[in-house]
C-alpha positions in Angstrom: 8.0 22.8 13.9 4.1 23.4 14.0 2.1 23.8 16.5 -1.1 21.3 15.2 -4.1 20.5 16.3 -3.8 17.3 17.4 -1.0 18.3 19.9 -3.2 20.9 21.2 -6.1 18.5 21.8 -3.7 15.9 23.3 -2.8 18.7 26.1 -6.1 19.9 26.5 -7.3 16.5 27.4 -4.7 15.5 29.8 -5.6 18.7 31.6 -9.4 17.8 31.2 -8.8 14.1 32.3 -6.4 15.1 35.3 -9.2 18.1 36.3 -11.9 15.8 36.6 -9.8 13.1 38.1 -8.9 15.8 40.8 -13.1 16.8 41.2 -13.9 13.4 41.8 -11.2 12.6 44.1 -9.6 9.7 42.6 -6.4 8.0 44.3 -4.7 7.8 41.2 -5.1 10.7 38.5 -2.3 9.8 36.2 -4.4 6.7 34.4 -6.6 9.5 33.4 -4.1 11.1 32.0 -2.8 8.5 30.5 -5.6 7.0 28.5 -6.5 10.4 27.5 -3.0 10.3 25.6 -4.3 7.1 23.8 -8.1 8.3 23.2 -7.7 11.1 21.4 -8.0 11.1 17.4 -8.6 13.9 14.5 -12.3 13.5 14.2 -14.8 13.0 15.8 -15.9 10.0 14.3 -13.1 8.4 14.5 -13.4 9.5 18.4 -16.5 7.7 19.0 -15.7 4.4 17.3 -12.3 4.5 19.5 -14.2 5.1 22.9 -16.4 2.1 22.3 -13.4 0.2 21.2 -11.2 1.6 24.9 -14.5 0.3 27.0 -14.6 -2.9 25.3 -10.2 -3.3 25.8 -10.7 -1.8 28.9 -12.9 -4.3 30.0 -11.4 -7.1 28.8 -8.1 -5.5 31.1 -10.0 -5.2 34.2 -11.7 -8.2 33.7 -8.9 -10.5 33.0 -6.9 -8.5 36.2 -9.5 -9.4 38.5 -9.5 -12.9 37.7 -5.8 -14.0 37.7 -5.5 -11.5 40.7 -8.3 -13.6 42.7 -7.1 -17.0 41.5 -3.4 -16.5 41.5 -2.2 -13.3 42.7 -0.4 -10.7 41.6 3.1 -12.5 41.2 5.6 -10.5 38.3 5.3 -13.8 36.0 1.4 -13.9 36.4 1.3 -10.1 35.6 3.3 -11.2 32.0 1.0 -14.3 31.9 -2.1 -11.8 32.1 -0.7 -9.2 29.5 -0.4 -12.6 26.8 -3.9 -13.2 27.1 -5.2 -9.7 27.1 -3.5 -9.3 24.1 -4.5 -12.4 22.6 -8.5 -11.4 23.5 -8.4 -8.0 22.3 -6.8 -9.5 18.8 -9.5 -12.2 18.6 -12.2 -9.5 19.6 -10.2 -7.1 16.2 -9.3 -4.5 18.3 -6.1 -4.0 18.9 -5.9 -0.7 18.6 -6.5 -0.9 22.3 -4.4 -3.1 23.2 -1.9 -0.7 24.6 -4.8 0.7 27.3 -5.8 -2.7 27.6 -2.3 -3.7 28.9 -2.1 -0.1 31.5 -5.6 -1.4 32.6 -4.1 -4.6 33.4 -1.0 -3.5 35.2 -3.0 -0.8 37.4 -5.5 -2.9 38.4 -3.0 -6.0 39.4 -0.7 -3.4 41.3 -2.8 -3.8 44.4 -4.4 -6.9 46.5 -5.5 -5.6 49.2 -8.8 -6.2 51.2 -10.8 -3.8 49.3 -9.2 -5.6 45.5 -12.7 -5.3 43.7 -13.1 -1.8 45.0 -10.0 -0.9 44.1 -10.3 -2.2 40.5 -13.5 -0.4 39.8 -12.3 2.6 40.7 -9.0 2.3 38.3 -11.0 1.2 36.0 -13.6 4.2 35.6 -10.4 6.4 36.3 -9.1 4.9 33.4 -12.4 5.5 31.1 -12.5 9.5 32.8 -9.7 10.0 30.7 -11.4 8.3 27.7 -14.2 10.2 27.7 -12.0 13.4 28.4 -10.7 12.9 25.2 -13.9 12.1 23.5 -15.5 15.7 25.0 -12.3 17.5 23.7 -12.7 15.9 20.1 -16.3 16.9 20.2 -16.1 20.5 21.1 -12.6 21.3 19.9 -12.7 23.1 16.8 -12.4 20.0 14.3 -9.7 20.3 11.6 -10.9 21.8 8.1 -10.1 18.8 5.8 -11.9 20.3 3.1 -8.9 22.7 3.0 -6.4 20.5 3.9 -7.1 18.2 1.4 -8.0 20.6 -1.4 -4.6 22.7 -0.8 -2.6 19.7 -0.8 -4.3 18.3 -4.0 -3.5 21.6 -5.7 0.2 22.0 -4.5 0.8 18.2 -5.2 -0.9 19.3 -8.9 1.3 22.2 -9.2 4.2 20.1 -8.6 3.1 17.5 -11.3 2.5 20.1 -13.6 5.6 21.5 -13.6 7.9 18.7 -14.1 5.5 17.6 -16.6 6.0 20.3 -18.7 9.7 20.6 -17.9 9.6 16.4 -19.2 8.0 17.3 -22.3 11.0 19.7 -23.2 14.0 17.6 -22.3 14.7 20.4 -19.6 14.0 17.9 -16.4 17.1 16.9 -15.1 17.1 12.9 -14.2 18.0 12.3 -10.4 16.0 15.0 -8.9 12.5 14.3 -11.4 13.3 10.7 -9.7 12.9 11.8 -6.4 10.4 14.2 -7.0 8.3 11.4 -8.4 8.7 9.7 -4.9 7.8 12.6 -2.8 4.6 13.2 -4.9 4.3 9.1 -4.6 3.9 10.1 -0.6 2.0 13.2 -1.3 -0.7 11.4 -2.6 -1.0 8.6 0.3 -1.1 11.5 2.3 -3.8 12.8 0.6 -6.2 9.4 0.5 -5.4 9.9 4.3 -6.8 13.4 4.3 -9.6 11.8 2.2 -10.9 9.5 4.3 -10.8 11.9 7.5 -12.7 14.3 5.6 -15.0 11.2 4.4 -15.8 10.5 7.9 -16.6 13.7 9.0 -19.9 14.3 10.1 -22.8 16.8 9.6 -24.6 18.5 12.3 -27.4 19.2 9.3 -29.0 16.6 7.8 -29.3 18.9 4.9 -25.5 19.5 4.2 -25.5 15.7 3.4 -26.3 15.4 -0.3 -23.6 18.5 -0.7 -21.1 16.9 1.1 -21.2 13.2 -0.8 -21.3 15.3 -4.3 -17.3 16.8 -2.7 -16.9 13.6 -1.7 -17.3 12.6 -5.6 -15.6 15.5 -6.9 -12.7 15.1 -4.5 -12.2 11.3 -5.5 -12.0 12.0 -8.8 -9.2 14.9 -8.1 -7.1 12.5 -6.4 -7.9 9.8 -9.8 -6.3 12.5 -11.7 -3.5 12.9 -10.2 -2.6 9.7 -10.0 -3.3 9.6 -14.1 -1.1 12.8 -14.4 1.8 10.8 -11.9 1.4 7.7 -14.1 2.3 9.9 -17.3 4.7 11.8 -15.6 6.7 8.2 -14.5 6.6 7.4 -18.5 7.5 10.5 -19.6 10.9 10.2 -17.0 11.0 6.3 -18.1 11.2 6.6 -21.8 13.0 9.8 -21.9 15.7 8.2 -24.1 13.4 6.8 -26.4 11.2 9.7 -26.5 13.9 12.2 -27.9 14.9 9.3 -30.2 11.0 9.7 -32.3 10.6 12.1 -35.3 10.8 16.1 -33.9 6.7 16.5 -35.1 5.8 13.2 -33.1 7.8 14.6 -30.3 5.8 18.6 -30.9 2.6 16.9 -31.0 3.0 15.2 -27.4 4.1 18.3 -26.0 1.1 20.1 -27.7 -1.2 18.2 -26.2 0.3 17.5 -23.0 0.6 21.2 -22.7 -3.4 22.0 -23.4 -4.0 19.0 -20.9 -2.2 20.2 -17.8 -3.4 23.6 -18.4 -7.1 22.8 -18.6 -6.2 20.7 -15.5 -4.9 23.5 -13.3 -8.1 25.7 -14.5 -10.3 23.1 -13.4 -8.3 23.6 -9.7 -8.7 27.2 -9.9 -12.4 26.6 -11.1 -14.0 24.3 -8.4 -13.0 27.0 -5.7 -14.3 29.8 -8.1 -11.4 32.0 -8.7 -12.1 31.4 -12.6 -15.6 32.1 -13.6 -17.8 29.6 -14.9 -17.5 28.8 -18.8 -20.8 30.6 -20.7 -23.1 27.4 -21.8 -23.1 28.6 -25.4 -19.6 29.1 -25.6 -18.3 25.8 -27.9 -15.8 23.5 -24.9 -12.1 23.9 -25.5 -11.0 20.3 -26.4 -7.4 20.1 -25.2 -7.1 16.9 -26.2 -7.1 15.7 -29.5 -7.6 12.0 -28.7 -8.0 11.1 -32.6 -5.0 13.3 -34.1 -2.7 11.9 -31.3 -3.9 8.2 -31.9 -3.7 8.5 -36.0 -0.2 10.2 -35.6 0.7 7.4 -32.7 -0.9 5.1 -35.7 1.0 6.6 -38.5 4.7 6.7 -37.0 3.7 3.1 -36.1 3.5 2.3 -40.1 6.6 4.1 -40.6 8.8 2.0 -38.0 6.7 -1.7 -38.6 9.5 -3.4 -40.3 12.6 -1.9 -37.7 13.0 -4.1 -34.6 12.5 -0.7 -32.3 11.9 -0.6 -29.0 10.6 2.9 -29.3 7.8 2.5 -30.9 6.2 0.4 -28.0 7.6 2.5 -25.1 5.8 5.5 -27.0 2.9 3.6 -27.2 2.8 3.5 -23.5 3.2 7.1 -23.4 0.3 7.8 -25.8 -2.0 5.8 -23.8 -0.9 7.4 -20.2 -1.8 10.5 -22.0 -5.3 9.2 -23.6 -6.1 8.0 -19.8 -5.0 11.2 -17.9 -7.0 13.4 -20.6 -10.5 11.4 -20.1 -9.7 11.6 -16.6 -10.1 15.5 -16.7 -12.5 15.4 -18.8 -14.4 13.7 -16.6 -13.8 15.9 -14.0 -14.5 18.9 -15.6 -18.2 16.9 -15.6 -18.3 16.0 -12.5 -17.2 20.0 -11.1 -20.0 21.2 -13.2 -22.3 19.4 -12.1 -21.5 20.0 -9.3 -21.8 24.0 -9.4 -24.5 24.1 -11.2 -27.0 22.5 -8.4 -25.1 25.0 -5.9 -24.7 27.7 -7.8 -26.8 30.2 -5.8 -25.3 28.9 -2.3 -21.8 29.6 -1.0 -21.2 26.0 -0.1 -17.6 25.3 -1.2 -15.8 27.3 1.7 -12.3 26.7 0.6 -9.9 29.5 2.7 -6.4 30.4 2.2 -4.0 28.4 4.6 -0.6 28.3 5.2 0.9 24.2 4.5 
């Protein structure tokens, strides 16, 4: 089990919330506490947007506690009554992300109707925000999460992974069940990493200058995760038509591999290359064309000629092969733009900071 940063944040808030709940004397620390559990999030965007939502839930709690508590009391059926149409308010107002707080608002606030009701409410109430913006002051000056490494490491395992069952596919050598599962792990790997995406997406600059490098990642990132999915998608045909792919002539078979072989290897250079552990390719050198788009299409073309007049179902699962491979090659290619571009407006500044980490 790791130790993560979220975990840490969540205890370093409760002791925050708890801390200041204690300084300011408040009857009933434990709501701090508590809403600092539900306030905290990885970034600190993500932190500010929730602490406006919490005030607005919050309110709506307090608000909605007060009322039935000064119209109808605090009776255990008005108390459910309440809950229903705090829930329904916070849906119709599209956050119910907070309805949980929203509901521990509620249930503090209608605990007590005594004399000094409104007093009391007010002061559960900011008891309750104390602990939101406890959270909100640890996600600010906590050390944020690196996403840039997170999601370029598990990019480049999930890569590695594809890669090598590709290759294994392309040789007969991949044994059935356990390529089938593996293509449903990396299936999760790469929801994962559109997760990891759009935390690093909302990450936010303290420099206004950083901006312009940051949405050229952003680009070069998408079109990482676009590739993988291309190189998934061929991987799923290869394992598909397996049957039918051993079944084609042994050259049509030789040339797949050939190409599928140049592909994934210009794709794991490309990996190695946008974090600079291969040097950049000299300008004047001609570019290494891995795939041979026209000689795989005329061959595709060709075997189609020789099998026209047999009712074959192998000529048109191949087909589908071909063309995962056609889409997955202009997908590097295209990448292998967009990463040089990309170095060559930053290539006197050391703003990729990509750092060996353990997954």
């Amino acid at each position: 089990m790791k130790l993560g940063a979220r975990i840490l944040k969540t205890g370093i808030a409760i002791i925050l919330s708890l801390f200041l709940a204690q300084i300011v004397d408040s009857p009933a620390p434990l709501f701090a506490g508590i809403a600092a559990i539900f306030a905290v999030q990885p970034t600190i965007y993500r932190s500010f947007l929730s602490i406006m939502e919490q005030l607005q839930g919050n309110l709506v709690g307090a608000l909605v506690a007060i009322i039935f508590v000064l119209i109808l009391g605090n009776n255990i059926i008005i108390v459910g009554l309440a809950a229903i149409i705090v829930i329904i308010i916070n849906l119709k107002l599209k956050i119910d992300n907070t309805i949980a707080l929203s509901l521990v608002t509620l249930i503090a606030i209608m605990e007590n109707t005594g004399e000094n009701f409104i007093e009391f409410a007010f002061i559960r109430f900011s008891t309750i925000m104390l602990g939101v913006f406890s959270a909100f002051i640890v996600n600010l000056v906590f050390l944020p999460p690196k996403y840039e490494n997170k999601l370029y490491f598990k990019i480049s395992n999930t890569v590695e992974e594809l890669i090598k069952w590709i290759r294994l596919s392309t040789r007969h050598s991949a044994e059935h069940t356990l390529l089938k599962q593996d293509i449903e792990r990396l299936r999760t790997n790469l929801l994962n990493i559109e997760q990891l995406y759009i935390m690093y997406q909302e990450e936010r600059n303290y420099f206004k200058k950083n901006d312009l490098v940051k949405s050229r990642k952003l680009v070069v990132f998408r079109q990482m995760v676009s590739v993988t999915k291309k190189g998934l998608e061929t991987l799923k045909r290869l394992h598909r038509f397996e049957n039918e792919l051993q079944q084609m002539p042994e050259h049509f078979q030789q040339s797949i591999q050939e190409q599928l072989d140049c592909l994934i290897y210009h794709h794991e250079e490309l990996m190695l290359r946008f974090i600079g552990k291969l040097r950049q390719p000299d300008p004047n050198d001609d570019p290494t064309v891995c795939l041979n788009k026209k000689d795989l299409f005329s061959l595709f073309l060709a075997q189609s000629t020789d099998m026209a007049n047999k009712d074959d179902s192998k000529l048109y699962h191949s087909m589908q092969i071909v063309s995962a491979i056609l889409d997955y090659g202009e997908q590097v290619e295209h990448l292998e733009t967009l990463i040089t571009s990309f170095q060559s407006y930053h290539q006197d500044e050391n703003e990729l900071k990509i750092e060996e980490m353990n997954e």
